[in-house]
N, C-alpha and C positions, 0 to 999 in steps of 0.2 A: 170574342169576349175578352180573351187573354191582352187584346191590343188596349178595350176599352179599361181594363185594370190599369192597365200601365200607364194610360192618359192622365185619369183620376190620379194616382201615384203620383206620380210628376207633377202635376199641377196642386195636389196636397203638400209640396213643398215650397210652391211659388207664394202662398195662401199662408201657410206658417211666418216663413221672412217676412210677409207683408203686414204680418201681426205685429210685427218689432217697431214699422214705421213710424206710428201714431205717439209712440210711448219716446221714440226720440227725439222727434220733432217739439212732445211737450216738455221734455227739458232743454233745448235749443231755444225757442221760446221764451219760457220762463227764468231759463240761466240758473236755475234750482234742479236738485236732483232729491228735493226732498220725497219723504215715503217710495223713493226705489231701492229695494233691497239687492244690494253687489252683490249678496251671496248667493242668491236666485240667478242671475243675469251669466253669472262667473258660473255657475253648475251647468246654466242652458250651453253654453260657451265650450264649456270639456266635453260634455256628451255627441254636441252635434262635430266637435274636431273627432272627436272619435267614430263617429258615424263618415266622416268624409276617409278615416285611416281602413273605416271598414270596407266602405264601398269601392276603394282605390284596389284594397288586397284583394275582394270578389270576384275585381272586376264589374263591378255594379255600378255606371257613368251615371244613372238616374240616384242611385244613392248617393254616388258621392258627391256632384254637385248640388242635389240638392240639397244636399247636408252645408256645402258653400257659402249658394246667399243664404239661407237661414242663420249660417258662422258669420258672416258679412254683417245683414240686418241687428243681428242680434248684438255684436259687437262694437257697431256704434253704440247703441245704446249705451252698452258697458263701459268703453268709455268717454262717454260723455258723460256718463254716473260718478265715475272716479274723478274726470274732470271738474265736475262743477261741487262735488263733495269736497275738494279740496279748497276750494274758493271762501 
C-alpha cells in the first residue's frame, strides 16, 4: 500500500506541472499575457522552490523533483507573462 502512496504522490506531481502547460502555450499563441496574474504564477514559483529546498534538506527525491518540473512548468509561464506584459 505504502509503494501504491508513493506512485500516486509522484505522479501528483507529474499532473500538477502539466496544469502549467495549456496556460503557457495560450500565451505563446496569443503573444498576450493578458488576464494572467504575475503575482499568482511568481507566489506558485517561491513555494514550489521552497518545496524543492525542502525535499533536497529531507532527503525527499520524490519531493524535490517533483517540486522541479512543477518550478519548470510553472515558470515558463511566469515568464512568458513578464515577457509579453512588457510588450
Amino acid at each position: 500500500m505504502k509503494e501504491l502512496v508513493t506512485l500516486f504522490f509522484g505522479l501528483g506531481f507529474v499532473f500538477n506541472a502539466s496544469l502549467f502547460i495549456p496556460q503557457a502555450l495560450r500565451i505563446w499563441k496569443k503573444r498576450s499575457a493578458k488576464n494572467i496574474s504575475l503575482i499568482t504564477f511568481a507566489g506558485f514559483n517561491v513555494i514550489q522552490f521552497n518545496g524543492i529546498l525542502y525535499g533536497y534538506y529531507q532527503k525527499d527525491s520524490i519531493l524535490m523533483y517533483g517540486n522541479l518540473i512543477s518550478f519548470i512548468s510553472c515558470g515558463i509561464v511566469t515568464l512568458l507573462a513578464t515577457f509579453y506584459r512588457k510588450k
